[in-house]
C-alpha positions in Angstrom: 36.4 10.1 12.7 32.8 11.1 12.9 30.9 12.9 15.0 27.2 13.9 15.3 26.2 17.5 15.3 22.9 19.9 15.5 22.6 23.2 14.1 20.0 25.8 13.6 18.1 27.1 10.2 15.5 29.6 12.0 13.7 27.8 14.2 14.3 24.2 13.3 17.1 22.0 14.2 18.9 20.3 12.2 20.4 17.4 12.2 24.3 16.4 10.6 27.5 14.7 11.2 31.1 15.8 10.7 33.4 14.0 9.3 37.2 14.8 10.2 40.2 13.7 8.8 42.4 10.8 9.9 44.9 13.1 11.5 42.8 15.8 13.1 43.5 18.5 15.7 41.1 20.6 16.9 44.2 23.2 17.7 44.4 23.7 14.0 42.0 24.9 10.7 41.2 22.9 7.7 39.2 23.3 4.9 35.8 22.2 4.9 32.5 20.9 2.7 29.0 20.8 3.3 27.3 18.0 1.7 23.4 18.2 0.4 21.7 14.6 -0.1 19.4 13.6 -3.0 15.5 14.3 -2.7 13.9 11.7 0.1 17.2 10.3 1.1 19.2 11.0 4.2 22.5 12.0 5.5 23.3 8.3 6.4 22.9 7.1 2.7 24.6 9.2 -0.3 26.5 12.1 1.6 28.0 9.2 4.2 29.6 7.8 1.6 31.1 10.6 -0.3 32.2 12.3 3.0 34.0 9.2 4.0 35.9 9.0 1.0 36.3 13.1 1.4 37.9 13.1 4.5 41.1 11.8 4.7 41.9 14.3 1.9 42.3 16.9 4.9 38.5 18.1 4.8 36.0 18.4 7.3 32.8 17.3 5.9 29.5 18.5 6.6 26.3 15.9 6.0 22.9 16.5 7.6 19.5 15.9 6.9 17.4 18.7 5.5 14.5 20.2 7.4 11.2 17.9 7.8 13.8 14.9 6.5 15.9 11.9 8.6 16.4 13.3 12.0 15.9 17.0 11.6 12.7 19.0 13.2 10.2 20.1 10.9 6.1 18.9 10.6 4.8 17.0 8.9 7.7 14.8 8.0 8.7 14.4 4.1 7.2 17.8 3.0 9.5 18.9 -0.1 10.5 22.2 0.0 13.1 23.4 -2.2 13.6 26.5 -1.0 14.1 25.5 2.3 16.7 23.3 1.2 18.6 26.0 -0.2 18.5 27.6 2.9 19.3 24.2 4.7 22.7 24.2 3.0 23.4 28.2 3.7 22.6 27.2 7.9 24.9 24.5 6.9 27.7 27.3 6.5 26.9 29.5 9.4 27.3 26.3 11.6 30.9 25.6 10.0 31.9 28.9 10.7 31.4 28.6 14.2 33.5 25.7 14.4 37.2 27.0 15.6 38.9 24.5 13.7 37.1 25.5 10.1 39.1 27.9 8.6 36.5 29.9 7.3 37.7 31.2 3.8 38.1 27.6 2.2 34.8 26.2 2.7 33.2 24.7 -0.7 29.7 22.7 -1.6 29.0 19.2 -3.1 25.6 17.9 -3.8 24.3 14.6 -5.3 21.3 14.7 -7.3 18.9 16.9 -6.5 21.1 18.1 -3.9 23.5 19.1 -6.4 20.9 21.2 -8.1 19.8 22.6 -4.3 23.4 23.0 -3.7 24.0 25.0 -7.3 20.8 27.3 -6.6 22.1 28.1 -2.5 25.5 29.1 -4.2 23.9 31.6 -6.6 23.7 33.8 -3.7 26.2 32.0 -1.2 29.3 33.7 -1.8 31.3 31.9 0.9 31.5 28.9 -0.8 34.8 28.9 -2.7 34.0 26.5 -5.6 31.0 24.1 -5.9 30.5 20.5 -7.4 27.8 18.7 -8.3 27.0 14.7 -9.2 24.8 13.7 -11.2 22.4 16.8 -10.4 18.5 17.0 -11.2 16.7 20.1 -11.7 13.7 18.4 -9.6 11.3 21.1 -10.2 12.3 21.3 -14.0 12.1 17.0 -13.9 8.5 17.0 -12.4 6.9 19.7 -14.4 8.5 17.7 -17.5 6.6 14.5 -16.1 3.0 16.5 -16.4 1.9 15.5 -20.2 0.4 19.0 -20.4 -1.3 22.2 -18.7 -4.3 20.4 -18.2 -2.6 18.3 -16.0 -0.1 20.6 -14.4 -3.0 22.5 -13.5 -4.9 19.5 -12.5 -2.2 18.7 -10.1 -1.7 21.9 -8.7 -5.4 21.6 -7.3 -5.8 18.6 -6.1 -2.5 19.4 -4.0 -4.4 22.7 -3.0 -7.2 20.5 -2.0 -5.8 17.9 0.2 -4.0 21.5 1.6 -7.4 22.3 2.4 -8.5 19.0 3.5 -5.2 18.9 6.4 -5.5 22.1 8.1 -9.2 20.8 8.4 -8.0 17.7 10.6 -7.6 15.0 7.9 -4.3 12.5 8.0 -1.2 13.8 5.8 -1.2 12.6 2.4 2.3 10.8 1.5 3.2 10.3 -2.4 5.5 7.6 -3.3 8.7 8.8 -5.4 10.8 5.4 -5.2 8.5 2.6 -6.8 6.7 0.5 -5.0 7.8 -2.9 -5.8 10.4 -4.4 -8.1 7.7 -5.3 -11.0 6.7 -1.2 -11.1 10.8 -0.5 -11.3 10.8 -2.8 -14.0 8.6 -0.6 -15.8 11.0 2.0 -16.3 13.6 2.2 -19.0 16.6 0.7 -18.3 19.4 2.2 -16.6 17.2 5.1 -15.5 16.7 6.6 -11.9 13.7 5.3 -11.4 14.2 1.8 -12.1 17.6 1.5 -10.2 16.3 3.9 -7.4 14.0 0.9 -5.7 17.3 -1.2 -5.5 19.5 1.8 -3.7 16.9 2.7 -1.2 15.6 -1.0 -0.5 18.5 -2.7 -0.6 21.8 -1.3 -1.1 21.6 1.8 1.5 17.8 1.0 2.7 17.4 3.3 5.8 14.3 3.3 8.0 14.5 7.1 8.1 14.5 7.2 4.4 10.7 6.2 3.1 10.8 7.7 -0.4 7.9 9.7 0.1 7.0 13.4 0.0 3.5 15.3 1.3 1.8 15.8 -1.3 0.4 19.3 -0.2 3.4 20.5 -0.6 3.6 19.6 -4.4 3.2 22.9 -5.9 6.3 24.1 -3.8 8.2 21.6 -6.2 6.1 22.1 -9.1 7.1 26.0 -9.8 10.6 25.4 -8.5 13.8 25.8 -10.7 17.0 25.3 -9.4 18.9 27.0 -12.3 16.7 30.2 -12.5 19.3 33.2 -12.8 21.9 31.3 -12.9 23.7 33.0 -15.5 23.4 36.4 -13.9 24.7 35.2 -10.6 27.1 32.6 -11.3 30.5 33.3 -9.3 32.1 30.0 -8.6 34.6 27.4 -10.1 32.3 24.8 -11.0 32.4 20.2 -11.5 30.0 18.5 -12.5 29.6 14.8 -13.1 27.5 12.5 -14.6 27.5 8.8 -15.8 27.9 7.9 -19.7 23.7 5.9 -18.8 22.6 8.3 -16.7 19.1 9.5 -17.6 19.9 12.6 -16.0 22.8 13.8 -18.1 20.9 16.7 -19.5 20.6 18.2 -16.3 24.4 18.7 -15.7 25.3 19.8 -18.9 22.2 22.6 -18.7 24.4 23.6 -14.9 28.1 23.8 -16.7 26.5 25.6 -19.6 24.9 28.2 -17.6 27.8 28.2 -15.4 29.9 29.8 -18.8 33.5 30.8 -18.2 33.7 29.7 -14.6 32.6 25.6 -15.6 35.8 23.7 -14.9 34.2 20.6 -16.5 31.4 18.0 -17.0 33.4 14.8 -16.1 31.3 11.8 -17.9 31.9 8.8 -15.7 32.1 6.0 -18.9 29.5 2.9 -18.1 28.1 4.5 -14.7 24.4 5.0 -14.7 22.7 7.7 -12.3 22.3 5.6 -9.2 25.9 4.2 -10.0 27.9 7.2 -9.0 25.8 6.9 -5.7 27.5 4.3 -4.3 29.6 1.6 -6.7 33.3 2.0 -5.4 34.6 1.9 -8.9 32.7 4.8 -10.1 32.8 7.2 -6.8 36.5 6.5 -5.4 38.2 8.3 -9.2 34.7 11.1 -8.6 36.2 12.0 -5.4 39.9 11.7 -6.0 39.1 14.6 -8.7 36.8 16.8 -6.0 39.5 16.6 -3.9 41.8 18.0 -5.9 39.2 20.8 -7.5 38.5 21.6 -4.2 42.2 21.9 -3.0 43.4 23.9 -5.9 40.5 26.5 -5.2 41.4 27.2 -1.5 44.0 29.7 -2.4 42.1 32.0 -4.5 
């Protein structure tokens, strides 16, 4: 059963749905997850699927689309902001404790790519969560600074973006960057098995969504640019933490950096044999053994 929801961060709405399981009563608790989607995507795509699959274990699950994303508030539409994702997810825990059929002590976090980073960064200082699991997370700030060739460019960047700032608050249209490619022939220019190449086929075919554009403001840039999800992590790491990634997955270096920081409280870093990054998004055969084993992290957790 699914239901669709708004809730506040500040003075934004957001907007989510909950997920309930098979059997529900609102006259009793259960546990509870909030989900965070991957950068440019929306609750509809990634998080539907997981929380789906997460529900009939006896959770409530928690999607929504972050602020200036999908179907939540926030102008101009697509601007990146990484810290306001972090608090996204922490609004996304007020509004689960409000619900009378949450029970409040068990709720826990899951985020897929760089909402598993977002997700790992919000629980630094998000002390309600019980434990926290991540798929295939990316470290987007760390990932886009590693894309500038040097700090000529960084630099370079980080002025223009200041620029077209400039250039909008003087009445000129948004500026939109792509981050999915364009066509199939500039995917194909990417190594293979790698994000960026199997990204286009995900969000223009698989899961294609018309709320999803896979574009970000580029004035907003430098938000991203001198963002890092993992900063301080091992000074305020409290949680039980699982991580997955795929055997192909470009990205693997980002969750073994999380369950290394995350020291004696890393459960594990499950590597999913054959899957590639965009794999663990969707394909049944990869996601439906992830989830059987978040479920049960999750569950034995609750009673700590």
């Amino acid at each position: 059963m699914k239901q669709s929801v708004t809730f506040k961060n500040r003075m934004l709405t957001l907007a989510g749905e909950l997920f309930l399981p098979d059997d529900f009563e609102a006259s009793k608790t259960y546990p509870a997850i909030v989900v965070a989607h991957p950068e440019g995507a929306v609750k509809e795509q990634v998080p539907a699927t997981y929380a789906e699959k997460l529900a009939p274990h006896g959770f409530v699950v928690l999607t929504f689309d972050g602020a200036y994303m999908g179907e939540s508030e926030g102008e101009p539409h697509f601007t990146t902001d990484p810290f306001q994702r972090v608090e996204d997810i922490r609004a996304a825990v007020d509004y689960l404790t409000t619900l009378d059929y949450v029970d409040n002590g068990k709720i826990s976090g899951l985020g897929i790519c760089s909402g598993g980073a977002y997700m790992i960064d919000a629980a630094k200082t998000e002390k309600r969560f019980k434990a926290v699991s991540a798929v295939v997370p990316v470290n987007m700030g760390a990932g886009m600074r590693e894309s500038q060739p040097n700090k000529e460019s960084l630099v370079a960047t980080l002025t223009a973006a200041a620029k077209q700032r400039t250039a909008e608050v003087n009445g000129a249209e948004v500026q939109l960057m792509e981050t999915v490619a364009a066509d199939d022939e500039a995917a194909m220019q990417f190594p293979e098995h790698s994000l960026f190449r199997e990204a286009r086929s995900y969000y223009r075919g698989v899961k294609e969504n018309s709320r999803s554009t896979g574009q970000i403001v580029f004035s907003g840039f430098d938000k991203l640019l001198r963002y890092d999800a993992y900063d301080m992590m091992s000074e305020m790491w409290s949680h039980p933490l699982l991580v997955f990634t795929g055997s192909l997955a470009d990205t693997r270096p980002f969750a073994e950096q999380a369950i290394q920081l995350a020291g004696d409280l890393a459960e594990d870093l499950v590597v999913v044999e054959g899957a590639t990054h965009v794999d663990l998004y969707y394909k049944d055969q990869f996601v439906d053994p992830v989830v059987e084993q978040i479920a049960d992290f999750f569950s034995k957790h609750l009673s700590e």
